[in-house]
N, C-alpha and C positions, 0 to 999 in steps of 0.2 A: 361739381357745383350744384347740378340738378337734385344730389339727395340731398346736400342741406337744404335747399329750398325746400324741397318736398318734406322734410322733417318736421322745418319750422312752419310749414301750412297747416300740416296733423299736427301738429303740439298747439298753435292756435285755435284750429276747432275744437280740439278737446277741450279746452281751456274758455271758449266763447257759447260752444250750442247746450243746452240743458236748463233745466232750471237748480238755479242755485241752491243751495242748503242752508235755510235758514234755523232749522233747528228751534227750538227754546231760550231765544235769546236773554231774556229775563233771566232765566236759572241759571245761564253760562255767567251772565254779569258777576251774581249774587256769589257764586262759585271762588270768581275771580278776587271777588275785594276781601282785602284782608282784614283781618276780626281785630275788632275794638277791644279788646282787651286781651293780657299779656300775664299767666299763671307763670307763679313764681314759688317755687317751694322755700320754707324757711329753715336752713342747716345749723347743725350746731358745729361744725368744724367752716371754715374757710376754706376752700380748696388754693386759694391763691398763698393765702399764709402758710400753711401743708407744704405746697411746693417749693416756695420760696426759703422756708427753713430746710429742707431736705436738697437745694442745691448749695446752701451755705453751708452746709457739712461736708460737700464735694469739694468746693471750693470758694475761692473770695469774690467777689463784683466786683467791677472794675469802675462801676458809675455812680452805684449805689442808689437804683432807680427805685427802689424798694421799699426803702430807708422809712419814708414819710409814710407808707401805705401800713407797713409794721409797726408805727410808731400809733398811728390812730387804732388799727385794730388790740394795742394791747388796751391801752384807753377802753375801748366800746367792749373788749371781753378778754379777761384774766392770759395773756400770754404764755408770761413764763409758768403758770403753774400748769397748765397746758401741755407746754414744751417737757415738762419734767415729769407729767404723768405718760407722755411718751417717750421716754428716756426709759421709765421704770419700768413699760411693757418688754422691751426688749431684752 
């Protein structure tokens, strides 16, 4: 029982006698926060439309969570002609 005590007396002085480390607190701050703004590169393929056509050729969906995200993207850019000039690569 005496060396826990004695452990936890040395772990307290270590822990109590010194002077602290304060460092460059400024720069550690600055370091820390995270940046106001957020780079975004712009693609011409969709990676989520990619994937999601290349598991409908594996197999069916059973929810069809998809459906509406597919439905907009052919809308905002040409799908099926897409779809068909990767058909034609292969």
């Amino acid at each position: 029982m005496s060396e826990n005590n004695d452990l936890e007396r040395k772990l307290s002085d270590m822990l109590t006698e010194g002077d602290m480390e304060q460092g460059d607190r400024k720069a550690q701050e600055l370091r820390e926060i995270s940046p106001k703004y957020e780079i975004r590169i712009q693609t011409t393929l969709d990676p989520i439309v990619e994937e999601t056509l290349r598991y409908r050729k594996i197999g069916r969906e059973l929810d069809g969570r998809y459906d509406k995200y597919l439905e907009r993207a052919e809308k905002s850019s040409n799908l099926e002609a897409h779809s068909a000039a990767k058909e034609d690569d292969k």
